[in-house]
C-alpha angles and dihedrals in degrees: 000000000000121000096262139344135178125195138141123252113254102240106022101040089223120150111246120186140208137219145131101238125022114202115201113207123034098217115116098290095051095057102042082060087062094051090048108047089042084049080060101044095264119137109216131175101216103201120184114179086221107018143245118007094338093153132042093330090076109032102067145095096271080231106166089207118230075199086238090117079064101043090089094052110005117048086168102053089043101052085040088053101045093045083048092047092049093052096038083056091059108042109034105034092157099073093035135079121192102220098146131218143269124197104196126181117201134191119313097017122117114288087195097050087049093043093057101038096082080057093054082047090059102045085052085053089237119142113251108181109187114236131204112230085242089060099039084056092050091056096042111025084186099066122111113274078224089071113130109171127015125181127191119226132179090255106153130171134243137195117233106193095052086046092054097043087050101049086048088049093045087048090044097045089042093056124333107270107160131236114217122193130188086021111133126204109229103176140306140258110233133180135159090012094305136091110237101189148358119239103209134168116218096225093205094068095021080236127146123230138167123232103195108188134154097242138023139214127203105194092150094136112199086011097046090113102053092052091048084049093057080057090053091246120142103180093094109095116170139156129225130234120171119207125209117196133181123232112214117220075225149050095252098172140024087211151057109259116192120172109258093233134078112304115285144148119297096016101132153070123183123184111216113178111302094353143050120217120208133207171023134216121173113205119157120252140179095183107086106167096043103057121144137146128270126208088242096062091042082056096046093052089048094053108037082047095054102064089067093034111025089186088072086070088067108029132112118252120199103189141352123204130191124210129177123237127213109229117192097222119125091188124097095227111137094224102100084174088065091061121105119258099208130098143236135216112212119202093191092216085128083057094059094251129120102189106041125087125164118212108193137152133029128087140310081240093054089049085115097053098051097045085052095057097040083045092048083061102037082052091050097045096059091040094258108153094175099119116231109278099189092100086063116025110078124233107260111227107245118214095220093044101059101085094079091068108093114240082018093109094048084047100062103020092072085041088060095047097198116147088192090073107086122204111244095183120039104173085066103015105235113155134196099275082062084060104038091052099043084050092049109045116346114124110283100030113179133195086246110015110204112231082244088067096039087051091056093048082047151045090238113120088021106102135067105307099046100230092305083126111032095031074073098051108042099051086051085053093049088050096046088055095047103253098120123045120167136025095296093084082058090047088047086043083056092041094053095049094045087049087057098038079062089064090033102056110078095045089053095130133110123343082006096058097051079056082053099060100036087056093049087049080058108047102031108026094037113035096009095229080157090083111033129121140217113247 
């Protein structure tokens, strides 16, 4: 079979594509896959029906686990997430910052629980340093004067977004593998134990098209089921829990600040570039496609966060997000924190398939990992005895994968020195060269590439005022140069601010709602998105 081909069938006209390996669900795993089978000589399609880390991959703390949160209820996950930080720090730096961690007990938290968790640090092999409350204050001025124990843990924090774009680019620069978004997978065409191909519609033109393959991947995380279902495969049992974080207007912390008590809702803090997102709630869920956050869940995080950190009570949050997890528990027992956070790797051969495997569970740290085993089956299966390199071949940086990183676009925009290049948007400082370069050759590159997905590649639409401002801006650039011509680029700029409105709806009080009612002035008053239609 030869890398890649495109044609169209002879009586249908429909497009049918090649490729030796087809991976199902764009989030973190699913692109690691694709590094590591083309690190290996393998050629992959990777085809997500939204894009990159549209699930869990990208709605969640961008915590780089230590694997202490685990230590208490999970020996395993938390052995297998402090072996994964250790290597990601080595070998991607770019998408990572060493911040370090901090596990505090307050007042009226479990002094047993805080005297034996330096020992189950110990058994997992993570660094725990004592440390005295006047150092721990010294560290974090913001931490509760009722703070009794503190312990200091190798916790760091990762980008996503930035980790995902780079795997697909090193894939795509190795050899050639292909990244697909809005391509749905609508079922699959199967004879003598084996797929033979996927039958997909691209949801951008409403258009069908085959992936034939010789294997196939299902890395579609919460929605990993559902895809084994459509191959008629009912080995795949997972639970849902669905996670609602808060997103600060500020840096509150340096660190990493987790709860020093079994893991619960509410019980950390993690710093990313100018802001801190807190979370998480866990509250079961069977509706994937339909997650957003309640003022209840937003209640319950401030004021579960604010016993370990009283300024969170007062301070201005800019957006909040929900995501669904997929849990692996069969049982029908209502603790979702009880649920292992470990993940399995399914071979379908008890399904009466040879070329189907599921990879499902587990952490956006433990990503590598993952990618590396699923990889290890899918090589043995097509007679591939090259051995995974991703634990010792650095991540290459990408040029068009740098804007996600927060601080990237003032770095090399005054490298660059160009007055010419104006700033688009200024809450986050990514100019037009930002855009021109994610349009032009950033992974997942379309022929018109929605703001939504400009703003994913990007920081845009990322700072205080939610994209109220540059929303504005970067659809009128696109129009100046040409890249958008008709009323769709008005339809994708509607579709970005109510995207981010959604974020944007359950923390509407105070300085935030004065934001609220200057960007419906805007869109509404101004340029009466309100009442556009789609064509």
């Amino acid at each position: 079979m030869t890398p890649e081909s495109l044609r169209k069938g002879p009586a249908t006209g429909e497009t049918i594509l090649e490729t030796e390996v087809l991976i199902i669900g764009g989030g973190v795993t699913g692109a690691g896959i694709m590094r590591d089978l083309a690190l290996r000589g393998i050629h992959s399609i990777l085809a997500d029906k939204r894009d990159l880390c549209a699930g869990a991959s990208g709605g969640n703390h961008g915590l780089l686990h230590s694997g202490a949160r685990y230590v208490s209820n999970d020996l395993h996950s938390a052995r297998e997430c402090r072996q994964e930080n250790e290597l990601l720090k080595r070998l991607a730096p770019q998408c990572i910052e060493e911040t370090g961690g901090l596990f505090v007990a307050v007042d009226g938290d479990d002094p047993k629980f805080a005297e034996k968790f330096p020992t189950l640090c110990r058994q997992a092999g993570i660094l725990c340093e004592e440390l005295s409350v006047a150092e721990a204050k010294r560290l974090e001025s913001h931490l509760s004067d009722k703070l009794i124990k503190a312990y200091r843990v190798p916790d760091a924090t990762v980008d996503p977004f930035r980790l995902a774009l780079e795997n697909v680019d090193h894939a795509r620069v190795i050899n050639g593998s292909i990244y697909r978004p809005h391509t749905e997978i609508l079922g699959f065409e199967q004879a003598d134990g084996a797929i033979r191909a996927a039958i997909c519609r691209d949801n951008r033109t409403n258009t069908l098209l085959t992936i034939r393959a010789r294997q196939f991947v299902n890395a579609g995380g919460a929605w990993a089921m559902i895809i084994a279902q459509l191959a008629a495969c009912n080995d795949v049992h997972l639970l849902y829990s669905k996670g609602t974080l808060l997103i600060s207007h500020d840096r509150i912390t340096h660190h990493v600040i987790n709860r020093l008590r079994p893991p619960g809702d509410g019980d950390i803090l993690v710093p990313g570039g100018t802001v801190s997102v807190l979370g998480t709630t866990s509250m079961r869920t069977d509706d994937l496609d339909n997650v957003r956050p309640t003022v209840d869940e937003i209640d319950l995080n401030i004021r579960e966060g604010t016993a370990m950190i009283p300024a969170l009570a007062t301070a201005r949050y800019i957006r909040a997000f929900s995501r669904v997890r997929p849990l692996l528990q069969s049982s029908g027992n209502s603790d979702d924190r009880g649920a292992a956070r470990g993940f399995v790797l399914l071979d379908h051969a008890g399904q009466g398939l040879s070329n189907f495997c599921t990879i499902t569970g587990g952490k956006l740290t433990t990503f590598r990992l993952m990618a590396e085993k699923a990889s290890d089956l899918v090589a043995a299966r097509i007679g591939s005895k090259v051995p995974s390199k991703t634990a010792s071949v650095p991540l290459p940086q990408g040029e068009a994968c740098r804007w996600t990183a927060p601080g990237a676009a003032p770095k090399y925009w005054f490298k660059a020195n160009n007055p010419d290049d104006m700033i688009l948007c200024e809450c986050e400082m990514v100019p037009q060269s930002a855009i021109d370069q994610i349009v032009q050759c950033a992974p997942g590159t379309e022929e018109e590439m929605t703001l939504e997905a400009i703003a994913l590649r990007s920081r845009a639409g990322k700072g205080p005022c939610q994209g109220s401002f540059c929303g504005i801006r970067i659809c009128s650039y696109l129009y100046d140069r040409g890249y958008y011509r008709d009323r769709t680029g008005l339809v994708h700029m509607r579709n970005f601010f109510n995207e981010r409105f959604k974020g944007q709806r359950t923390v509407i009080w105070g300085q935030q709602a004065a934001q609220m009612e200057l960007a419906e002035a805007l869109h509404c008053g101004l340029l009466g998105l309100d009442s556009l239609e789609d064509d």
